[in-house]
Structure formats: structure tokens, C-alpha cells
VOBA-1610 file (N, C-alpha, C; in pm, whole numbers, padded with zeros to 5 digits, always signed):
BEGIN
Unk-01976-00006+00519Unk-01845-00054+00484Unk-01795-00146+00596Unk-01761-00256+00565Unk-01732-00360+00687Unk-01545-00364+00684Unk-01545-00369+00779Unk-01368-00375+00802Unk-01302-00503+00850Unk-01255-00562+00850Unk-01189-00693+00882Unk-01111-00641+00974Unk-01091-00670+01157Unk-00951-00704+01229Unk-00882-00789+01193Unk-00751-00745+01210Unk-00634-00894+01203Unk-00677-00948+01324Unk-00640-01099+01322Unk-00655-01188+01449Unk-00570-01127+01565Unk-00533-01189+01702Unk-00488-01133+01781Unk-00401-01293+01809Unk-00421-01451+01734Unk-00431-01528+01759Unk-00207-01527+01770Unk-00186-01508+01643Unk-00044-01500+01615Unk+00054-01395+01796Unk-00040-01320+01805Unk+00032-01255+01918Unk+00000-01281+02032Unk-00129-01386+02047Unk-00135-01426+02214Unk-00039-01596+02199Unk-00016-01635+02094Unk+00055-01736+02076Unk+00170-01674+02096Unk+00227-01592+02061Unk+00384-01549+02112Unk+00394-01542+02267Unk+00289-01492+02341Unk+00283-01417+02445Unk+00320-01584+02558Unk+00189-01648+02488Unk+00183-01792+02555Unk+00365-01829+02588Unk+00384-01854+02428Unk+00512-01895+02469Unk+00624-01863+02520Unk+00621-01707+02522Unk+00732-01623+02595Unk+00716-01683+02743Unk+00584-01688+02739Unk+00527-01805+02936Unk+00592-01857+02970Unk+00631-01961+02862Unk+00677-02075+02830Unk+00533-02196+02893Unk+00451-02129+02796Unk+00342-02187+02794Unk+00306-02267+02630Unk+00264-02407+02638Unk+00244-02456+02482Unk+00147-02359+02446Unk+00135-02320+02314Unk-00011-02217+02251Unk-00087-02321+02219Unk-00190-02410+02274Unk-00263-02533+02262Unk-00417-02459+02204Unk-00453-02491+02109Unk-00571-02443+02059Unk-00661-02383+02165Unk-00656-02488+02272Unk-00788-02420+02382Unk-00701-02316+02463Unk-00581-02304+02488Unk-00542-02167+02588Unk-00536-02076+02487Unk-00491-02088+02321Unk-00546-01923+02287Unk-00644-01886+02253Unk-00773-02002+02258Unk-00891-01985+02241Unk-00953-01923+02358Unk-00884-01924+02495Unk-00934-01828+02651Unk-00871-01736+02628Unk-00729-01724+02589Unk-00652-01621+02551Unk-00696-01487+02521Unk-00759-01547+02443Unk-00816-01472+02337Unk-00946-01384+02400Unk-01063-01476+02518Unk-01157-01433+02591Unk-01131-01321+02714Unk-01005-01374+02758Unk-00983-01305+02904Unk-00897-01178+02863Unk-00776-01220+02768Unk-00725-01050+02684Unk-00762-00964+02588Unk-00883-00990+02537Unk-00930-00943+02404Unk-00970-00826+02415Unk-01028-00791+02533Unk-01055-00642+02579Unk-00988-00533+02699Unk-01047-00484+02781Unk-01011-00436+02886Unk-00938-00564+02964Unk-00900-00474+03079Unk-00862-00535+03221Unk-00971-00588+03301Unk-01007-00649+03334Unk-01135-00734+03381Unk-01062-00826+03510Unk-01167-00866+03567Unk-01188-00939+03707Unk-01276-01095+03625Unk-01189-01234+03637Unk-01349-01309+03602Unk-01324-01425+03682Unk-01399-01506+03702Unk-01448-01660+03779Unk-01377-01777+03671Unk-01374-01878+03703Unk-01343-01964+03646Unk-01520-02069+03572Unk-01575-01997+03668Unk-01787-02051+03631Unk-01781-01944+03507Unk-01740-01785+03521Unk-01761-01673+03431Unk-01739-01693+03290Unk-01577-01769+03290Unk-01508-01795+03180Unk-01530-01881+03104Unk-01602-01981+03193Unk-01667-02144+03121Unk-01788-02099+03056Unk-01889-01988+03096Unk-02014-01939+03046Unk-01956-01882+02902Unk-01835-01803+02898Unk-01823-01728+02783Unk-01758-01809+02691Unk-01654-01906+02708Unk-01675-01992+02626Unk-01799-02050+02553Unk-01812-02106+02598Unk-01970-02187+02579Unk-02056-02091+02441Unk-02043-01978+02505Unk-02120-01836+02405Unk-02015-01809+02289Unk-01902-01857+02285Unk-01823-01823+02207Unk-01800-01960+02111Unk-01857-02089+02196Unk-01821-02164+02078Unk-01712-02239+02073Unk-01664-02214+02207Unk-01515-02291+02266Unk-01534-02433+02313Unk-01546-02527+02278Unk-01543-02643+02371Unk-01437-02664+02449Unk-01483-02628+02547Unk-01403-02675+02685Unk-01445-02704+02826Unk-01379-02812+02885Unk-01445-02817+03032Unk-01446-02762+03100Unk-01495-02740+03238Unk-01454-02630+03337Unk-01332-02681+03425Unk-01339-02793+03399Unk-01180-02874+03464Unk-01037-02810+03395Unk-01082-02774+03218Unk-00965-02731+03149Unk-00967-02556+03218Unk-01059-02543+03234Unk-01093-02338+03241Unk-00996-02351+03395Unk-01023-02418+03499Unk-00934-02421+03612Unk-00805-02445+03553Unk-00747-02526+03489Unk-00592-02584+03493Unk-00533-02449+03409Unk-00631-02393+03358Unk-00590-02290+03250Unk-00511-02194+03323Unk-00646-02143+03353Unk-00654-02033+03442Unk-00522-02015+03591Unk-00482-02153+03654Unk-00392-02111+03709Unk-00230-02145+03659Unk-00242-02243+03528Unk-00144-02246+03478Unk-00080-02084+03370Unk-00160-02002+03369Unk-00147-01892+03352Unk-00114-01766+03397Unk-00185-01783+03563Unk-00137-01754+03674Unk+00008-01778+03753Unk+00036-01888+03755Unk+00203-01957+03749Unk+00292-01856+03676Unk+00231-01842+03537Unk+00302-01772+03460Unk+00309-01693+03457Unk+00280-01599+03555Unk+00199-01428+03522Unk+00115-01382+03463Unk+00105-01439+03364Unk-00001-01342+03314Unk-00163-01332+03369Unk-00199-01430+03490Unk-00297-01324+03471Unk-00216-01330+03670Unk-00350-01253+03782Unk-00360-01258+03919Unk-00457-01337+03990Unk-00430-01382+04082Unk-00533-01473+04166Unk-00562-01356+04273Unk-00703-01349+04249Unk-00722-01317+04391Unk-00848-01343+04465Unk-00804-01432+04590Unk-00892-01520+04689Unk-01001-01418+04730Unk-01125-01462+04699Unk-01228-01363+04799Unk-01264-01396+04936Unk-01240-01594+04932Unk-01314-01649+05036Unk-01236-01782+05025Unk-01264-01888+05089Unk-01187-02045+05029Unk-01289-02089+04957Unk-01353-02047+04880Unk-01443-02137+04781Unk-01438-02030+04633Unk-01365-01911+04685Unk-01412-01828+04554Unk-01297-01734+04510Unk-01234-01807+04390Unk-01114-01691+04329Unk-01169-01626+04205Unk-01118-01511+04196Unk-01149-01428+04095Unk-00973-01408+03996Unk-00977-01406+03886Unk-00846-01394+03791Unk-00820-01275+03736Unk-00745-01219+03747Unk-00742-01054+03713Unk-00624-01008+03630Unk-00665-00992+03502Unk-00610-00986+03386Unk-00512-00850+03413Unk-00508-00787+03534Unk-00412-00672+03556Unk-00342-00733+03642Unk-00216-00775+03634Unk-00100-00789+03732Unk-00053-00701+03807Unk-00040-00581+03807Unk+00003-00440+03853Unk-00020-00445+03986Unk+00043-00352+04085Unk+00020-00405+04254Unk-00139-00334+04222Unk-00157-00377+04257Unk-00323-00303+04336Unk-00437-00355+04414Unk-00552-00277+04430Unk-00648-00368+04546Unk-00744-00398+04536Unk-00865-00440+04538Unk-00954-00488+04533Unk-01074-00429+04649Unk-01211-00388+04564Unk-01308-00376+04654Unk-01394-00542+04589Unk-01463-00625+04711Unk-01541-00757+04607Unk-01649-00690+04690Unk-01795-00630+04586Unk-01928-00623+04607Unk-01993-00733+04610Unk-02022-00776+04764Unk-02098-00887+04787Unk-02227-00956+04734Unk-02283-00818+04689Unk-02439-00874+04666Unk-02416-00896+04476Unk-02327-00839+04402Unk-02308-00839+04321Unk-02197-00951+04270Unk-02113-01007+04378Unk-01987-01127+04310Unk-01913-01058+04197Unk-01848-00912+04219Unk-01775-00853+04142Unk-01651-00773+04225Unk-01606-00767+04114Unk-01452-00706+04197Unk-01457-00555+04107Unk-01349-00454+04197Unk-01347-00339+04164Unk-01171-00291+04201Unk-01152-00246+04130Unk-01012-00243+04102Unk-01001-00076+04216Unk-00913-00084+04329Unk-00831+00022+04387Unk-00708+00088+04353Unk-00682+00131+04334Unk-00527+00197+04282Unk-00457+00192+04405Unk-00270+00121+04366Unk-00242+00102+04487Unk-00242+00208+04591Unk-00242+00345+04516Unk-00159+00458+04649Unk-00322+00443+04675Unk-00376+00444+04686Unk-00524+00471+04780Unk-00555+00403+04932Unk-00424+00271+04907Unk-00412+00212+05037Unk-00239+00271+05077Unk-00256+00296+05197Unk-00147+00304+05244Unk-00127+00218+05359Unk+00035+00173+05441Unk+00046+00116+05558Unk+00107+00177+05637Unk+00114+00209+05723Unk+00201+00218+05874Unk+00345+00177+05831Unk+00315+00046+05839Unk+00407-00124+05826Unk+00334-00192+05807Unk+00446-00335+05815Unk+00403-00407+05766Unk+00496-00555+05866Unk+00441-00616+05906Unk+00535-00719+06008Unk+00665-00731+05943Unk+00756-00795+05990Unk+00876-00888+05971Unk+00834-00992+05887Unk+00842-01047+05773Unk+00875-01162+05735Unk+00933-01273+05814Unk+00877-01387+05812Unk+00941-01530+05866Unk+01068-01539+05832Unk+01149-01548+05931Unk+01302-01607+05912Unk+01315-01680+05732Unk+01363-01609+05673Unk+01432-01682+05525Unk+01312-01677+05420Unk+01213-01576+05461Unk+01099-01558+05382Unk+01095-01362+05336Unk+01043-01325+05242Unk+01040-01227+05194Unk+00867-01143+05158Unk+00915-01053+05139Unk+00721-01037+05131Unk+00708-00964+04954Unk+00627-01052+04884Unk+00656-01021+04796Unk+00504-00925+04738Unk+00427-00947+04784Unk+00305-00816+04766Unk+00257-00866+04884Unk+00101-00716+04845Unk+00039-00748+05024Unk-00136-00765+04886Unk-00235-00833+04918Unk-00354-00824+04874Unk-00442-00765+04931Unk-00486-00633+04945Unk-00652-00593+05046Unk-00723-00640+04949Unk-00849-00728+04999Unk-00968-00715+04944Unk-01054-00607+05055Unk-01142-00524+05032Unk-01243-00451+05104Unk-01358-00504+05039Unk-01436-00559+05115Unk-01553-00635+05098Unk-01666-00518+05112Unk-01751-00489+05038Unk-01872-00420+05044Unk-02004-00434+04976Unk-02137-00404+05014Unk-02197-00420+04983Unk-02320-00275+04961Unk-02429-00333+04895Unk-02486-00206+04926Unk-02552-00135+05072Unk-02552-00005+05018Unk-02584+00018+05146Unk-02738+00033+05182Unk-02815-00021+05279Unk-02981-00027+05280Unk-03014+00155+05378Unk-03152+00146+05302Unk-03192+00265+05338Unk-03239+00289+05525
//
């Protein structure tokens, strides 16, 4: 017996525009890739591959403008591993990051698992509005 889902297309188009993002065929066509399931960690190389498998024409020039014009918006997180390498993280929620080196994957920490002491002073007329740990690891050799 085969079952039909309703699309998800009508409600990531609301979502877009609550952004105050246009719903442009190609952002709810990623929309659609990066929210369709779980909470996930992905690349902007990751997202251009799954397009591609999905049938999306799009550049990887559009998958960047996407990706942080989305980010702007909240909905998704940036988070820097290195200066050549961001990962987009479909969970906004405070939390932390382990990135497995040998693997180019991220692993989600729960925030209370990090704790601080403190935390400096903010710059004169500046505020601190989250803190990011990445913990970098890899495997461990015998």
C-alpha cells in the first residue's frame, strides 16, 4: 500500500517568508534539503552534492549566498571550523560542537556539558551575544 506525503513546500515557503526571505524556487528547493529531516551539520560542497542527487540545478555560488542569506535570517548557524571551512547547522539552539578531524564532521554538545568560570568584559558598547566551543578531535591511534 503506497501512501502519499503532503509536500512540506507550502510550509517552508511560509517559514522563508516569515525571514523575510523571497520563497524563490531554488531556496525552497535547499529548504527543503537542509530541513526535511533531522538536525544536521552540512558544508556548502555537502549541499551542492545533494542537490545535484536531488535534481536541483544550482550553483555552488547560489548554495553559498543561500546558505548565509539564511543564516542572516536565523534559520540556520554558522559555525567556523577553520578560515577556509564553515559548517551550517540547522539547530540554532546555544550549543557546542565537537569537529572530527579525520572525518570533516561535526557533533553536536549540549550546552550544560560546557561550563565557564567567566567570561571577559565585553568591548566598551559591545555585548556578548553567544560564546562557540568547537573541540576538535580526532581518532585516537593505538
Amino acid at each position: 500500500m503506497s501512501r502519499t506525503h503532503p509536500s512540506r513546500k507550502p510550509c517552508l515557503t511560509a517559514v522563508l517568508r516569515m525571514a523575510g526571505l523571497r520563497p524563490t524556487r531554488q531556496r525552497v528547493a535547499l529548504a527543503e534539503l537542509l530541513f526535511g529531516g533531522p538536525h544536521r551539520h552540512v558544508s556548502a560542497e555537502q549541499l551542492h552534492s545533494e542537490a545535484g542527487l536531488s535534481h536541483v540545478n544550482v550553483s555552488l555560488a547560489t548554495i553559498y549566498n543561500t546558505l548565509h542569506q539564511f543564516h542572516e535570517a536565523g534559520l540556520l548557524r554558522e559555525v567556523a571550523v577553520d578560515a577556509s571551512r564553515s559548517y551550517f547547522d540547522t539547530d540554532t539552539s546555544d550549543h557546542h560542537h565537537f569537529y572530527v578531524e579525520d572525518e570533516q564532521r561535526m557533533i553536536d554538545i549540549p550546552a550544560t556539558d560546557v561550563a565557564f568560570q567567566s567570561l571577559p568584559e565585553a568591548p566598551a558598547g559591545m555585548v556578548v551575544t553567544h560564546v562557540d566551543v568547537v573541540v576538535r578531535v580526532r581518532k585516537a591511534t593505538a
